[in-house]
C-alpha positions in Angstrom: 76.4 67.4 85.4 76.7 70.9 84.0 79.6 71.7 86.3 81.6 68.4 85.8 81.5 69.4 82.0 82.4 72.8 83.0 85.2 72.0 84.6 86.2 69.6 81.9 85.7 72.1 79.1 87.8 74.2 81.3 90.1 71.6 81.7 90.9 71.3 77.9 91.1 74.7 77.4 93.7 75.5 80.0 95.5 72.3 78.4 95.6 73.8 74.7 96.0 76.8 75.5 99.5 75.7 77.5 100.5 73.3 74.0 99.7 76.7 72.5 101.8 78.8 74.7 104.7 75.9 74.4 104.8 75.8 70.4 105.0 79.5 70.9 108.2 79.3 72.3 109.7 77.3 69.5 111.8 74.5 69.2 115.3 76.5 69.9 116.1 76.6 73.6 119.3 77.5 74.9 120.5 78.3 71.6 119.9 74.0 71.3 117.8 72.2 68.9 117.5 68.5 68.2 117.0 66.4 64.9 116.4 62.7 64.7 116.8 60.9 61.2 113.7 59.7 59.8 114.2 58.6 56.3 118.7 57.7 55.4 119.2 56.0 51.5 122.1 56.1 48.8 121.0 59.6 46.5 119.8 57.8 42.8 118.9 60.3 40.4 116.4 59.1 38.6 114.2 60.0 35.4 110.7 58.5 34.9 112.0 56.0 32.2 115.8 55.8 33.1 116.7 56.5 30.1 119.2 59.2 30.9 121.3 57.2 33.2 120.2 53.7 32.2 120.3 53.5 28.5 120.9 49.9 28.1 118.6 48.7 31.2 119.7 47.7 34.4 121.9 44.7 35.7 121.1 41.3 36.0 121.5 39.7 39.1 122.2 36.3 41.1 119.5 34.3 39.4 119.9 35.9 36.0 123.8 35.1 36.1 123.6 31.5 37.6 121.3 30.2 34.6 124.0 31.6 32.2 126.8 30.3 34.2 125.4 27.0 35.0 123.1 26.2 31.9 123.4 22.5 32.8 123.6 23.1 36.2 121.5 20.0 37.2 123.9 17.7 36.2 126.3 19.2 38.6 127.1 19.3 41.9 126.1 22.1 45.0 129.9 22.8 45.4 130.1 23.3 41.6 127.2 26.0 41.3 126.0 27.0 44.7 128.3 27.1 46.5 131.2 28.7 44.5 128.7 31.9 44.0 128.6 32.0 47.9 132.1 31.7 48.0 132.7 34.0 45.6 130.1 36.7 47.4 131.5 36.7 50.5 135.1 36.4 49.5 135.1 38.5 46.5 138.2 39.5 44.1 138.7 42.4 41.5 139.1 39.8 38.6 136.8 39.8 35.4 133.4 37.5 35.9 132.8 37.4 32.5 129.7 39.9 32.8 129.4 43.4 31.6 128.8 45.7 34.2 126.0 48.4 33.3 127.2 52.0 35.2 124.9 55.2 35.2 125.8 56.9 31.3 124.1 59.8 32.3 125.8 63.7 33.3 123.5 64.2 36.0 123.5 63.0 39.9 122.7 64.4 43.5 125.6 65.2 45.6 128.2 67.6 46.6 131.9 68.6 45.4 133.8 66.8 47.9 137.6 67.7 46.7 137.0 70.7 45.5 137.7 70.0 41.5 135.8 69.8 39.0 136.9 66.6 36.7 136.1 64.6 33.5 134.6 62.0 35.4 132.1 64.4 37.5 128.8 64.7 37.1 126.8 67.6 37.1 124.0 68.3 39.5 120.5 69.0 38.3 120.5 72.9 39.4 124.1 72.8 37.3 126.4 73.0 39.7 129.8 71.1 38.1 132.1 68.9 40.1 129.6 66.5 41.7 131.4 63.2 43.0 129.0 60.3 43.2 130.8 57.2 42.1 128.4 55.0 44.7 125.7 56.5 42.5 127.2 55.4 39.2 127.6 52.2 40.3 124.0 51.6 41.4 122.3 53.5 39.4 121.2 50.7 37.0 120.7 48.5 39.4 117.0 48.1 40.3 116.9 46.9 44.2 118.8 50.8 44.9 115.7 52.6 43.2 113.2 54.4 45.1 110.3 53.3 45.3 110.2 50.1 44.8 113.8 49.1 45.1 114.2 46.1 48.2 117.1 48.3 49.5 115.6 51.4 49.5 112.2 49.8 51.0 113.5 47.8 54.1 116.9 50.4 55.1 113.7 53.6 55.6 111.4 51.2 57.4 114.0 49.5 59.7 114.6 53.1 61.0 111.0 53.8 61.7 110.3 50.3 63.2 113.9 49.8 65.0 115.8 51.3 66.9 119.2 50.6 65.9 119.8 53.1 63.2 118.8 56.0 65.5 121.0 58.7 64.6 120.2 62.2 65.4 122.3 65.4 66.1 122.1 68.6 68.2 122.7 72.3 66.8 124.1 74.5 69.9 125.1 77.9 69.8 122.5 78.7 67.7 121.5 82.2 67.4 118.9 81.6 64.6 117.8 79.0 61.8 118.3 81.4 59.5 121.9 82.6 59.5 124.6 82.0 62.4 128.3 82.2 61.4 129.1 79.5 63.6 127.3 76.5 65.4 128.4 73.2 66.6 126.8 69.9 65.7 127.1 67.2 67.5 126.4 63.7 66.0 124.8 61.2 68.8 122.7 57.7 68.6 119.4 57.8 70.1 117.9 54.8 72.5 113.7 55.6 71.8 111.4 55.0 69.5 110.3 57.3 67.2 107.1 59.6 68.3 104.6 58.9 65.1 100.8 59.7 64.8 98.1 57.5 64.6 98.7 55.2 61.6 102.8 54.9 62.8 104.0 55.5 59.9 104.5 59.6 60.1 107.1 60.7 62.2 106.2 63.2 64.2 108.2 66.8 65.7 108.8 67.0 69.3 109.4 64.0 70.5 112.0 63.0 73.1 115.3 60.8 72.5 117.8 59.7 75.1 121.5 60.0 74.2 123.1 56.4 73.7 125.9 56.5 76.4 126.5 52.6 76.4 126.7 51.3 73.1 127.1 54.6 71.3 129.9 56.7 73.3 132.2 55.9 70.4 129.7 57.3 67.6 129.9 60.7 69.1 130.8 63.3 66.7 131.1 66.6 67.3 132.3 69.3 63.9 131.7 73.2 63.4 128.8 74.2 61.3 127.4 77.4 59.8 123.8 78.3 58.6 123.4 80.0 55.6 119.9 81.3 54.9 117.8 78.5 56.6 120.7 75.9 55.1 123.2 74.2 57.7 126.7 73.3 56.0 129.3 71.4 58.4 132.7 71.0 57.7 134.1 67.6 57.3 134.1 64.6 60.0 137.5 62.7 59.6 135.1 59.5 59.8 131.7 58.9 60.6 130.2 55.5 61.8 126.9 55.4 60.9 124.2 52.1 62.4 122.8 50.9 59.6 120.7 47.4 60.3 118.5 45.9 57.4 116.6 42.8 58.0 117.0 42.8 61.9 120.8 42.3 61.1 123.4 45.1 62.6 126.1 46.7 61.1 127.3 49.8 60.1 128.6 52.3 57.2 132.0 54.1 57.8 131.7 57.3 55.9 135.0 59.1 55.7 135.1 63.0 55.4 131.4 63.1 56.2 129.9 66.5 55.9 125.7 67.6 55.8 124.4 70.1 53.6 120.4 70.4 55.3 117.6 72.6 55.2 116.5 73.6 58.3 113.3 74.7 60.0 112.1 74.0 63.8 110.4 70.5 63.1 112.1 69.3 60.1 116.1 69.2 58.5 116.2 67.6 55.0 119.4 67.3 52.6 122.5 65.5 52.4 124.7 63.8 53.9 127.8 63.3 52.0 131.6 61.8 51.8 133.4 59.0 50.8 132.2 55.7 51.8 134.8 52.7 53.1 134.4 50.5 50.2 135.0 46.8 52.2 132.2 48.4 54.5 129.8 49.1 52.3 129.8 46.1 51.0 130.0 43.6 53.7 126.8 45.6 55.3 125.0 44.7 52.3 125.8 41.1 52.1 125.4 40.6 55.9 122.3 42.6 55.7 121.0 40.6 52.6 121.5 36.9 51.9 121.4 35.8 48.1 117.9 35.8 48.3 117.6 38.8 48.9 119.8 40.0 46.7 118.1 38.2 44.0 114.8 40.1 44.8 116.4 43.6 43.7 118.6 41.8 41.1 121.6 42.8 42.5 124.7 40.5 42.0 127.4 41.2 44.9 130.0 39.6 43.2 129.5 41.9 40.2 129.2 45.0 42.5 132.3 44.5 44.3 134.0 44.9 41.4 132.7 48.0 40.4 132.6 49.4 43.9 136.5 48.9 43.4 137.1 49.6 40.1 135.0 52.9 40.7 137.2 53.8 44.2 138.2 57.6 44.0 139.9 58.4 47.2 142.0 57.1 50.5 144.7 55.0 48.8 146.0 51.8 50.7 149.6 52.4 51.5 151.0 49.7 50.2 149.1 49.0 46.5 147.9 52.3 45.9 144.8 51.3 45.4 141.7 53.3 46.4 140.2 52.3 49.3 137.3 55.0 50.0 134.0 55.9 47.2 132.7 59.3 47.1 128.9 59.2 47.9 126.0 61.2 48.5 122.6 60.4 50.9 119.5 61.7 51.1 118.2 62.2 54.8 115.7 63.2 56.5 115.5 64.3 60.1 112.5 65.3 62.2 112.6 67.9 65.4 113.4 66.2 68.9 114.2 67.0 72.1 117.5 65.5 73.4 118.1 64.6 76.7 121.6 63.7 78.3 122.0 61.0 80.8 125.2 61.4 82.8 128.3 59.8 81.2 129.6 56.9 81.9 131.8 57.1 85.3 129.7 60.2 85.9 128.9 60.9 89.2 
């Protein structure tokens, strides 16, 4: 008895002692390291009371504006009332509907200077850095379903990437010669196929896990910019576009982010930051209204109809050829990516 628990204390130490020997080595090999995102929502700066941004409260939405539409609306038909929201939801118009829109009134907001300006219309980031461009953020701001931590978007977009595997985005650092300053790296942007590795309760996401590229359905995602790392802090330059999975509710879509660039803090089991651009505007609001019936909607108070408008009316870049209207809305995320190890199945055709 005394030898088969020798030999099984034995055992366990020659196993630690090898995890031991492992994390010694570090999460860099080959001048590689991994990062899977963990945690991907619209930046909302908020104070406790939102009284900075949110002076006058937030918005009303689908419920709120259907009783002051249809006061009477008993007496008339589905088509009348129902129906002609819907309509009006999915096939939305820039015109006036009658409601005043409530944007963010304060100076402040996450984000990055993405032109390189600094205009009346900025905002100011909290460390005082002028020039932010935001415009997503001023449009939700005061609108209670994009809040953290209550908000219904904010809730089910983190916890569909935990529980799903759809919005598995991760990338790869290579040429790296050290986390804490390398004049140039590449990053590569890929979609994972695996769950996440979590503890116990499945709810942490835990470092060194293992995620297979995506080489089916996620060949075209593949993104690949130059990068620098500036005192533990990677900054890429900007991705022409960047197609990003983004399922909420068990429905799939995506967000097109145009100029897409990441501004993260790095160690060897975590990257947190930014990600940052200007978001396609018919995109972003389609995912939300595929992703998110009326009901839904309703629960965060968020009218689509109303938001459209000021999604469009808010617009600051990529103007359409033809009308000259702005097609593209500067935007910021917050993300956060855990350590994993990447592995490459052959390509496609590969031998």
């Amino acid at each position: 008895m005394k030898t088969k628990q020798l030999l099984l204390i034995t055992s366990l130490t020659t196993a630690l002692c090898s995890a031991s020997s492992l994390a010694d080595e570090g999460m860099l090999r080959d001048g590689k390291i991994g990062y899977v995102m963990t945690d991907l929502f619209w930046s909302v700066y908020q104070t406790e009371d939102a009284s900075q941004e949110c002076p006058r409260g937030f918005n009303d939405g689908p419920r709120e504006q259907f009783e002051e539409l249809f006061p009477y609306h008993e007496g008339l038909s589905v088509e009348e009332t129902q129906l002609k929201q819907e309509i009006e939801t999915w096939h939305p118009s820039t015109e006036p509907d009658g409601f005043e829109f409530l944007e963010v009134e304060g100076e402040l907001s996450w984000g990055l200077n993405l032109d390189g300006e600094v205009g009346p219309n900025d905002f100011r980031h909290p460390d005082g850095t002028p020039g932010i461009d935001n415009e997503v953020y001023r449009a939700v701001g005061c609108v209670i379903g994009f809040r953290g931590p209550d908000g219904v978007e904010y809730i089910f977009q983190n916890k569909a990437i935990v529980d799903e595997r759809y919005n598995r985005m991760m990338i790869e650092l290579s040429g790296v010669e050290s986390l804490d300053n390398d004049d140039a790296v590449t990053v590569t942007v890929y979609r994972g196929m695996d769950r996440l590795l979590t503890d116990a309760t499945g709810s942490k996401v835990m470092p060194g896990g293992t995620q297979r590229v995506d080489r089916r359905w996620g060949e075209s995602l593949i993104r690949e910019v130059n990068a620098r790392i500036v005192e533990g802090k990677l900054i890429t330059e900007p991705m022409t576009d960047m197609v990003i999975p983004w399922q909420n509710l068990r429905v799939p879509s995506i967000q097109l982010i145009r100029d897409a660039r990441l501004v993260l803090d790095l160690t060897e089991t975590n990257a947190t930051g930014l990600l940052a651009g200007y978001a396609d505007v018919d995109t972003w609001y389609y995912q939300l209204i595929r992703n998110d019936s009326t009901h839904h909607l309703s629960n965060g108070q968020i009218s689509g109809i109303s938001l459209y408008k000021a999604l469009r009316r808010l617009a600051d870049a990529y103007p359409d050829s033809e009308t000259g209207d702005n097609t593209a809305i500067s935007t910021a995320l917050d993300i956060k990516m855990t350590q994993v190890f990447i592995t490459h199945p052959k390509p496609l055709g590969g031998d």
